[in-house]
C-alpha positions in Angstrom: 122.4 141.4 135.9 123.3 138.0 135.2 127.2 137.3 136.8 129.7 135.5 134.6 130.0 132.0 135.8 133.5 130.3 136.1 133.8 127.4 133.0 134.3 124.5 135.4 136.6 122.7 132.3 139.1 126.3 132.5 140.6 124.3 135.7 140.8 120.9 134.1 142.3 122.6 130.9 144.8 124.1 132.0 146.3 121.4 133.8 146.1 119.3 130.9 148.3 121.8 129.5 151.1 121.9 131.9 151.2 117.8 131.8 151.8 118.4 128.0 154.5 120.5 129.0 155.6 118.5 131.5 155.7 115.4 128.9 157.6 117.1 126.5 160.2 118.1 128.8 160.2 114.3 129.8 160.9 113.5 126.4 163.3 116.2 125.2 165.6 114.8 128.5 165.0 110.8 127.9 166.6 111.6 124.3 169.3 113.5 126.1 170.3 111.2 128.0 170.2 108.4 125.1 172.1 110.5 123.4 175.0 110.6 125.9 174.5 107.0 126.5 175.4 106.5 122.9 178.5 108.9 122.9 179.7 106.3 125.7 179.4 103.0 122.8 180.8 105.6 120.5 184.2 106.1 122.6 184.1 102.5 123.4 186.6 100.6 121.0 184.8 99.5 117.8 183.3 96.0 117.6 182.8 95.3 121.3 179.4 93.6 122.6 176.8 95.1 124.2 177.7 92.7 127.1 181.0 95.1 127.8 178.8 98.0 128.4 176.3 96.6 131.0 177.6 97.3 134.3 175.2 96.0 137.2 176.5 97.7 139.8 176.6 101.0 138.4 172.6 100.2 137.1 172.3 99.1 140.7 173.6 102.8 142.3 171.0 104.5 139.8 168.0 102.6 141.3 169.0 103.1 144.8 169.7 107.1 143.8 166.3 107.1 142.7 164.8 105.5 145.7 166.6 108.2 147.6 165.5 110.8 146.0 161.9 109.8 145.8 159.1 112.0 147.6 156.4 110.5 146.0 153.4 110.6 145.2 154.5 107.7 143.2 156.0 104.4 144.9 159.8 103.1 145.1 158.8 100.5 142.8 157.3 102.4 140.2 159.6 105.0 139.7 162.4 102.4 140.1 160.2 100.4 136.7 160.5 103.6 134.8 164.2 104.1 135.3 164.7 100.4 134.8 162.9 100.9 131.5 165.0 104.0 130.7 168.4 102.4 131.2 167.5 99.1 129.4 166.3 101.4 126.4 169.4 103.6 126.0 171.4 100.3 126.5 169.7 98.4 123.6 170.8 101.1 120.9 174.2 99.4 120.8 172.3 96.1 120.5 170.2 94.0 122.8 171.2 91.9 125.7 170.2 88.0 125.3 168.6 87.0 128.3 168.0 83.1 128.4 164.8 82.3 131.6 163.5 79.4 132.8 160.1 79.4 130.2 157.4 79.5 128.6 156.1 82.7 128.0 154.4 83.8 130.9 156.3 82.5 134.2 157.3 84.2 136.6 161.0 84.1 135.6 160.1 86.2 132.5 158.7 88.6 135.2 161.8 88.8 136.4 163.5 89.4 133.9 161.5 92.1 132.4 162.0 93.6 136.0 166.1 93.4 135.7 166.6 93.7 132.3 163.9 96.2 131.4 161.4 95.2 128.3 164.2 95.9 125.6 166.2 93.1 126.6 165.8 89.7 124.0 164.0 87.1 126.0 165.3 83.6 125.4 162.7 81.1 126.6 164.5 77.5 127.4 162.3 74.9 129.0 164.9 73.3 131.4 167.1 75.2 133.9 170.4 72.9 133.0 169.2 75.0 129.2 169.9 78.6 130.9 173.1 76.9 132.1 174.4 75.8 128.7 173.4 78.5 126.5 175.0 81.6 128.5 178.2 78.8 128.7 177.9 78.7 125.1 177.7 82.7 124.4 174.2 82.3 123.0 173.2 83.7 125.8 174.8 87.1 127.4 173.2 86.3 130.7 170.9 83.7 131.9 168.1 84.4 135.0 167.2 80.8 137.4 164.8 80.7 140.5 167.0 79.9 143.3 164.8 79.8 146.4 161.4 80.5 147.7 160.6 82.2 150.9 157.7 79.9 151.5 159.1 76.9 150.2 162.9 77.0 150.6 166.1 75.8 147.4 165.3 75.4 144.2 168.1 72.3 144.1 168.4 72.3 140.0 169.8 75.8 140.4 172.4 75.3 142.9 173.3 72.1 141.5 174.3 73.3 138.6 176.7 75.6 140.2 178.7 72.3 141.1 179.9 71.9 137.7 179.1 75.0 135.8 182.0 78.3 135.1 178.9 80.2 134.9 179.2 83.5 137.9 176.2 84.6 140.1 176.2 88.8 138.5 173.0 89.8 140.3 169.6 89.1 142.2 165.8 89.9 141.7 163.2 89.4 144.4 160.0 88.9 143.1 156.1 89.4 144.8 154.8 86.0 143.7 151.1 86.6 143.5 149.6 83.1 142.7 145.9 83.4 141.1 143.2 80.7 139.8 142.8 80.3 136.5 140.0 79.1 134.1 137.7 79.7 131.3 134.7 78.9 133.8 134.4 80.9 136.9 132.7 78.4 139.0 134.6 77.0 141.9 132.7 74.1 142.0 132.8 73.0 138.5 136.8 73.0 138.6 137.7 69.1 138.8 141.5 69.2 137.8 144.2 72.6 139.1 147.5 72.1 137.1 150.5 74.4 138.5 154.3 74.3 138.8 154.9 71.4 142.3 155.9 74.6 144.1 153.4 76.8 143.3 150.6 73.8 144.5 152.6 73.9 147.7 152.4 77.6 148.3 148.6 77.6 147.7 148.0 74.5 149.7 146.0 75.6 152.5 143.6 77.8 150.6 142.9 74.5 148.1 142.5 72.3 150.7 139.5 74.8 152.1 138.3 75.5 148.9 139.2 72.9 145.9 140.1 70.2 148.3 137.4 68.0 145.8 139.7 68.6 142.7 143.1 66.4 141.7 146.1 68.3 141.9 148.6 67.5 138.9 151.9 69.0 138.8 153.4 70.4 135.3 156.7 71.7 134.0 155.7 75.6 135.0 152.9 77.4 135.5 152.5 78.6 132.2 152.2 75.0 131.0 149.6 75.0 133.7 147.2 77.7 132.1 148.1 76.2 128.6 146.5 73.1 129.8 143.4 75.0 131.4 142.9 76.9 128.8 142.5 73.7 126.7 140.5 71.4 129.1 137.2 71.5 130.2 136.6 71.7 134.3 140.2 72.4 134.4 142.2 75.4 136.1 145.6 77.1 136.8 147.4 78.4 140.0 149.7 81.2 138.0 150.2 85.2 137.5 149.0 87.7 135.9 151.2 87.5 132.7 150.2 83.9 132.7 146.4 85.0 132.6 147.1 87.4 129.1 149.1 85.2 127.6 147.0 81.9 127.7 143.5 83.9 127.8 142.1 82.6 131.1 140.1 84.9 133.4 140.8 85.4 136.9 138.5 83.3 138.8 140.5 84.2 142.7 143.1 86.1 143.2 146.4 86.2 145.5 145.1 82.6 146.5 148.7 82.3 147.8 149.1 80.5 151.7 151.8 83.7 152.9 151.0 87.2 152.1 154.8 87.4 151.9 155.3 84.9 149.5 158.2 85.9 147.7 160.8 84.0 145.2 165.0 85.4 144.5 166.1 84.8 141.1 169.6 84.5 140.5 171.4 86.6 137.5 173.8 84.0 135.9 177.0 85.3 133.3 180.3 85.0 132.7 182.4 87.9 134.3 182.7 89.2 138.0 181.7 93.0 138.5 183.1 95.7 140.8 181.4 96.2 144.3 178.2 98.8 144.2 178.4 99.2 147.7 175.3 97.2 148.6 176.3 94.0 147.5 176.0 90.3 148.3 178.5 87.3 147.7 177.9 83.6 147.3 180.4 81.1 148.0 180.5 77.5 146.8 182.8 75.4 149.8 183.7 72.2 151.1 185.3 70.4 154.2 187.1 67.7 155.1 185.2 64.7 157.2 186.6 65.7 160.8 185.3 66.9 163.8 184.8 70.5 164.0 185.2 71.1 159.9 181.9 72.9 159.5 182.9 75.0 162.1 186.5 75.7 160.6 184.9 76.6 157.8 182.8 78.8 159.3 185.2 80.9 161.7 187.0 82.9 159.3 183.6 85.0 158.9 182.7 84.9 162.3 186.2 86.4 163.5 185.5 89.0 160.9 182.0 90.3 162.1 181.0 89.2 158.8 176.7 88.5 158.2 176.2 85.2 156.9 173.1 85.4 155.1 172.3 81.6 154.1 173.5 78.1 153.8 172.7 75.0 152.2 173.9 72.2 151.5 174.4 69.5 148.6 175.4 66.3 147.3 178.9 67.3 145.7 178.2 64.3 143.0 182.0 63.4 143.4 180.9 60.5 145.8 178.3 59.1 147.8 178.1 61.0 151.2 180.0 63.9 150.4 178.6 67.1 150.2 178.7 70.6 149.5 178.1 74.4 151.1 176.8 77.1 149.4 177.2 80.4 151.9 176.1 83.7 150.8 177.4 86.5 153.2 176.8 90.7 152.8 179.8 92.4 151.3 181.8 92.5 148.3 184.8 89.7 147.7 187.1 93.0 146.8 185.9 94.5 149.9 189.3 94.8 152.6 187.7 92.9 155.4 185.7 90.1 152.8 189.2 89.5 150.9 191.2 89.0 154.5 188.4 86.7 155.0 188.0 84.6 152.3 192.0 84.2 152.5 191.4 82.7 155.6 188.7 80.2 154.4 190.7 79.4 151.5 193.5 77.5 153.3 191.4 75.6 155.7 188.6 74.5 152.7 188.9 71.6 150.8 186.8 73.1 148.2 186.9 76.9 147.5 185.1 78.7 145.1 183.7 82.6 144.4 180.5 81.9 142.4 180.0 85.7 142.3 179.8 89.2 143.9 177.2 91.1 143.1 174.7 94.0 144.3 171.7 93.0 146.6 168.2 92.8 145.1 167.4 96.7 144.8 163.5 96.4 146.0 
């Protein structure tokens, strides 16, 4: 007698089954919650702009929920994508948020939007950072995203300097993976005469193209993206970009993660016009100056240190009023409306020359 064997595809099909149960509980609860979301615009007074409904920190306290709550299998990062995703969709039913970036299409400041503002956000590509500036001054805008520094290669100096004269606020941070590649139509190392890329992206790569292009010229262009435009239309030419730079221009990936630091990682500032409440992970940058006297640094400085408060960074500037005089930008952890920040900053206030809150907002979540 001939025993019944067990259909090896009875296994397979039946968990195919429960994930299409699984997705349509998925679904049935994303529309939920959209729903709800759009009882909130619904109670909200009539007329007002999607602007007055994002609220970073509380976004903020969602993502770090999640990463809380996350057992896996999946990583922080992704599950943080799909509730970034989530949000910004159930958001953009009232209408989308404008979001002006350092462009073109396919730099990484696009990538970071998309990863703050999720993909239902409006991207505004502007081809100069001083452009970001002026159109969220100008309410073309609702918020504006501007490299500020690398960890490889330090300040972005446009960014701060703008802060010098701008009303614009610092409302949040993304840190962003920079993954630099080699682009080209023609995979052959040693046919590559000419790499175009961004001056700081050249820099970050420099030690693996002086072992390995140090035969071709090395042009700097206004972003990567114009980089792989130009690759894509010269012969013997290539691109140090990303990936979205790769789709977009229709180069193949000759080497990848060609980048000098395996670390190499770039913080984007979030730029609007309002101050938000405290999240309760939260950063704030100051904009300061001091008289020309012995010890003024330090007198700037004190009020922090007598309040066990964490510095976190410091530059300086040219303040562009004269010659010789310069600014400090000073980003310390905490909130400005936190108890022991405010008694601080009162502090700092009456011994600076020049005092200024450019923002509080919550830290980069991953």
């Amino acid at each position: 007698m001939t025993k019944n064997k067990k259909d090896p595809n009875s296994g397979l099909e039946a968990i195919r089954n429960k994930i299409d149960s699984l997705d349509e509980r998925i679904q049935e609860l994303i529309s939920e919650r959209a729903r709800i979301a759009q009882k909130v615009g619904m109670t909200k007074q009539a007329g007002r702009k999607t602007t007055e409904y994002y609220r970073p920190e509380r976004e903020a306290q969602v993502l770090r929920r999640v990463i809380d709550r996350n057992d896996g299998p999946l990583r922080d990062e992704e599950m943080v994508r799909l509730f970034r995703e989530i949000m910004s969709a159930c958001l953009a039913q009232q209408e989308p948020l404008k979001v002006a970036y350092l462009g073109p299409e396919g730099t990484f400041t696009q990538a970071a939007v998309l990863k703050h503002f999720g993909h239902s956000a409006r991207a505004l590509s502007l081809a100069t950072i001083e452009e970001v500036f002026h159109e969220v001054e100008g309410g073309v805008a609702d918020f504006g995203i501007v490299p500020v520094e690398n960890s490889t290669e330090g300040t972005v100096n446009n960014t701060l300097d703008m802060f010098v004269s701008s009303p614009l606020l610092i409302c949040g941070e993304v840190e962003l993976r920079i993954r630099q590649h080699l682009l080209a139509t023609n995979n052959k190392l040693d046919k590559v005469e000419r790499v175009y890329s961004h001056q700081q992206s050249l820099a970050q790569c420099r030690a693996w193209l002086d072992e390995y292009l140090s035969h071709a010229e090395r042009i700097a262009v206004s972003s990567n993206a114009e980089g792989a435009r130009r690759a894509r239309n010269e012969a013997n030419a290539a691109a140090i970009a990303g990936d979205a730079a790769a789709e977009v221009y229709g180069l193949d990936l000759i080497v990848s993660n060609i980048e000098d630091r395996p670390d190499n990682t770039t913080r984007f500032l979030v730029i609007g016009r309002d101050l938000f409440p405290p999240s309760g992970h939260d950063k704030t940058s100051l904009l300061l100056s001091a008289g020309h006297h012995p010890g003024a640094l330090q007198e700037l400085l004190y009020p922090l240190a007598t309040h066990a408060i964490n510095m976190t960074r410091i530059e300086s500037r040219p303040s562009h009023r004269q010659k010789w005089d310069y600014v400090f930008f000073v980003d310390v952890q905490g909130h400005a409306e936190d108890e022991v920040i405010a008694d601080a900053l009162t502090e700092l206030e009456k011994v600076a020359s020049l005092f200024r809150i450019l923002g509080s907002y919550p830290r980069a979540v991953l």
